[in-house]
N, C-alpha and C positions, 0 to 999 in steps of 0.2 A: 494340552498336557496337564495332569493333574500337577498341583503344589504339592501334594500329600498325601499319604497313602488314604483311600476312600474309608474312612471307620463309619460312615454311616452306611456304608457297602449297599449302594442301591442295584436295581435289579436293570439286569441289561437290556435293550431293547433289539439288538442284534440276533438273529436265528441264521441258523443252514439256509439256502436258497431254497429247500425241500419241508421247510417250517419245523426242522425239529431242533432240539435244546443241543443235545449233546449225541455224541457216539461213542462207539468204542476203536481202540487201538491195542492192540496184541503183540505186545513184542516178542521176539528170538521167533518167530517160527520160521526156522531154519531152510527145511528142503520142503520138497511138493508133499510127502507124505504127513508131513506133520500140518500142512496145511489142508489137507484134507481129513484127517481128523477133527481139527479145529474146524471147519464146514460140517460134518457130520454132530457133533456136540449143539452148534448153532442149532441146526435143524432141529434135533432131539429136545432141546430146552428152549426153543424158539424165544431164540434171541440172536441180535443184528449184528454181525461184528462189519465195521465199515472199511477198515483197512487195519492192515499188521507191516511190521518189522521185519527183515528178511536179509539174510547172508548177512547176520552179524560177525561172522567168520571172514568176511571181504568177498566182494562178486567174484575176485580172479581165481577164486577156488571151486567154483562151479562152471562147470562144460556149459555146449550151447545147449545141449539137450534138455539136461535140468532144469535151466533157467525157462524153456520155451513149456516144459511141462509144468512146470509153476505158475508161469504168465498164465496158461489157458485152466487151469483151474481156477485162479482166481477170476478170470475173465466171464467163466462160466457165471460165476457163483456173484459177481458184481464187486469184486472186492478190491480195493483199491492197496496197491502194494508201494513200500517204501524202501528200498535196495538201498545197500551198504556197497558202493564202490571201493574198490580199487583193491590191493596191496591197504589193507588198514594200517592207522597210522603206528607208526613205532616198530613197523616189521622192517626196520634198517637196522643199522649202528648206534643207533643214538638210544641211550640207554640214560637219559638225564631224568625222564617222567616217571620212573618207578624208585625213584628213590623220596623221600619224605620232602624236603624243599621241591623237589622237580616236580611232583605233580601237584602241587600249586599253580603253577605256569600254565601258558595259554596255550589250546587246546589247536596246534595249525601242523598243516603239512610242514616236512622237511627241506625245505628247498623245491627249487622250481621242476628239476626232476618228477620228484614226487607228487607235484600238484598235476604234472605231465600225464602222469601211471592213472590218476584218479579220472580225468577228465575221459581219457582211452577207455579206460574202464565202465565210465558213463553209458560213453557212445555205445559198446558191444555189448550191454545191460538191455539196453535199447534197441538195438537191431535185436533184440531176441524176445523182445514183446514188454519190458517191463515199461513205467509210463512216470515214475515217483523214486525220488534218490533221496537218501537222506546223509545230508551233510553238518561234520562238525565246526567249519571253517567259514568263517564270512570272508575271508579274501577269496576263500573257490566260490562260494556264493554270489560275490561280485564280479567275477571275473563270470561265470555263466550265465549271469542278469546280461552282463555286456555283449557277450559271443550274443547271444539272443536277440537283441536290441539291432546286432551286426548281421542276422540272417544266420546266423554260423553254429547253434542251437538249438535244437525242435523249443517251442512253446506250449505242446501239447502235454505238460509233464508236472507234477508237482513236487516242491523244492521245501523239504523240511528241516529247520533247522535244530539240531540234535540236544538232547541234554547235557551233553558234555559242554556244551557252550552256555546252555541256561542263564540267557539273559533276564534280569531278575526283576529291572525297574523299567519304565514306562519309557523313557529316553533309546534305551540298547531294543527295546523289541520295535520302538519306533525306527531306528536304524536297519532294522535284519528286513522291514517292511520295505523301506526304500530302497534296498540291494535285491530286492524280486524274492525274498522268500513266501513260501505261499500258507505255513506255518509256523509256531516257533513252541520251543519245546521249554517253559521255565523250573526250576527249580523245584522238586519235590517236596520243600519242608515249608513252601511261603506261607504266610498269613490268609485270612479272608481278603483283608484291606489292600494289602498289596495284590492282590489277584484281582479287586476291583479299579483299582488303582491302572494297572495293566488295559485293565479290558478299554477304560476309557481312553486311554493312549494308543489303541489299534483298532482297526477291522478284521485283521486277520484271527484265523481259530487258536485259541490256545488249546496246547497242548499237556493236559493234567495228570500228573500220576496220584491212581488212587492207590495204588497198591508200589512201593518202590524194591528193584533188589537192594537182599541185603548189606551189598557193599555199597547204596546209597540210603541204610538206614534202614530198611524192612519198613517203613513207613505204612501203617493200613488208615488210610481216609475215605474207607465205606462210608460210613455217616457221614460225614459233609456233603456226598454227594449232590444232595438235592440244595442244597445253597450253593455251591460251588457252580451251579447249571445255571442257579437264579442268577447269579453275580455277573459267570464270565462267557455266558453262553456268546454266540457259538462253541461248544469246546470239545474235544476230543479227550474220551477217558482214557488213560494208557494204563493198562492193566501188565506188572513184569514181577513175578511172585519168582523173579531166577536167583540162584545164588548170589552171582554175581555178575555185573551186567557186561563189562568184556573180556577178563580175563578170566581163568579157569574155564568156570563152564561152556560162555560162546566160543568154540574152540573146534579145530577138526575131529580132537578127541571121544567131543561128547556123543553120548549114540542117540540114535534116532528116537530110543525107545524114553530115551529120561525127555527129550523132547514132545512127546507125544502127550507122556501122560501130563507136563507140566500146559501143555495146550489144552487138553478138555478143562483142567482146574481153570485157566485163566475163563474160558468160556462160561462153567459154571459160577464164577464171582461176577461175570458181568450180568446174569441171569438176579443175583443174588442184588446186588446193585439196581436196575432196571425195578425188583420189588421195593426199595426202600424208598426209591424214587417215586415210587406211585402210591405208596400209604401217606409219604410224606406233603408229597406239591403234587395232586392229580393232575393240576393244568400244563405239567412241565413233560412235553412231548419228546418222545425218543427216537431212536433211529429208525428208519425204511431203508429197505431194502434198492439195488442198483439206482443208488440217489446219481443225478445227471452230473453234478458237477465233479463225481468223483473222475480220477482219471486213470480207470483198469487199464490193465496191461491188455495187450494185445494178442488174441485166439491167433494161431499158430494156424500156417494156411494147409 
């Protein structure tokens, strides 16, 4: 574990099992149709998108059907998906987190009820092909590492842990490591140093927003790209140009159609990205295509 953050930010020796620097990540694509758009933009711009964000609205608002035509698109196309389980948090009573003190506070289910609703909601994510859940909570994190460990759990799944938790220093991602998460999603606005800082305190992939919504700052960290890859590689770019990242827009409200076109833009900035990467460090290789270790959801029989 580093003393300090890395200011001499050296270059990471860690890659994909597939030898490449970095990927991309896509968040809100919502339903199957917007995910096949976003496949069709990849094709057209021939660029890799590795795995997206999905039912940021909550799984229990999509049928089995949906969710099984989704799975097999992606499954087609090699793409690894990250599902938003359950009743999402704060769809109770509990109205403490939207007030200015309250959403300072830690990001966890409301009681054991709800940790209930989430785990159910896993399992029927999973009977219906999906293979990647993305969780804001290290007690449900821990508690799924253990069911796992107990047989009680598929292990064929990968376990992300969210930015709403963005563990920020070398100690908290070394913790989300030893609770089974399979990535971790840190802070939008960190330094170099601390992202090298990070890297040397894990194996796991970090999870990088070059692009953040606005209601995490509209952050754009195109340039850095190619240091950012040298630094913390393995690393997942997370591309999310959305309003805002759960309320308003991820919502039943929004339509298909603001979704859509905000999916080809994310693909075209990963297109845009992938060029600055290669004027800048040509030896710093990018994603392929149906990489083995990802874990697609499952074609629909």
């Amino acid at each position: 574990m580093p003393g300090e953050d890395r200011h001499d930010i050296p270059s990471s020796e860690r890659r994909f099992p597939d030898g490449s620097w970095y990927r991309y990540e896509l968040s809100a694509i919502e339903h199957a149709d917007v995910l096949e758009a976003a496949v069709d933009e990849a094709e057209r711009r021939k660029t890799v998108i590795s795995r997206v964000n999905a039912f940021f609205q909550g799984g229990i608002l999509y049928d089995a059907g949906e969710i099984r035509a989704y799975s097999q698109i992606a499954a087609e196309n090699g793409i690894e998906v990250l599902a938003c389980p359950g009743p999402r948090l704060w769809w109770d009573v509990g109205r403490q987190n939207v007030t200015s003190e309250g959403g300072r506070c830690g990001v966890y289910s409301r009681g054991s009820n709800e940790v209930r609703k989430v785990v159910a909601d896993i399992m029927r994510l999973y009977e219906n092909g999906m293979r990647g859940f993305l969780l804001v909570d290290d007690g449900l994190l821990d508690l799924l590492h253990t069911m796992q460990e107990q047989g009680n759990f598929p292990r064929d799944v990968t376990l992300k842990v969210s930015a709403s938790s963005s563990p920020n220093h070398g100690y908290a991602v070394r913790l989300m490591e030893k609770l089974g998460a399979s990535s971790v999603n840190p802070g939008g606005d960190l330094t170099l140093p601390i992202m090298a800082g990070l890297r040397q305190s894990t194996s796991l992939p970090l999870d990088i927003f070059l692009l953040t919504p606005l209601s995490l700052g509209g952050i754009n960290r195109f340039y850095d790209a190619p240091e950012i890859a040298r630094i913390a590689s393995p690393v997942y770019f997370r591309i999310d140009p959305a309003p805002e990242l759960t309320y308003g827009f991820n919502q039943p409200w929004a339509s298909d159609a603001q979704y859509i076109q905000l999916a080809r833009k994310k693909v075209k900035y990963a297109q845009i990205i992938d060029e600055l990467i290669s004027e800048n460090d040509a030896k710093i290789k990018g994603p392929v295509k149906f990489a083995s270790d990802l874990n697609i959801p499952v074609r629909d029989k």
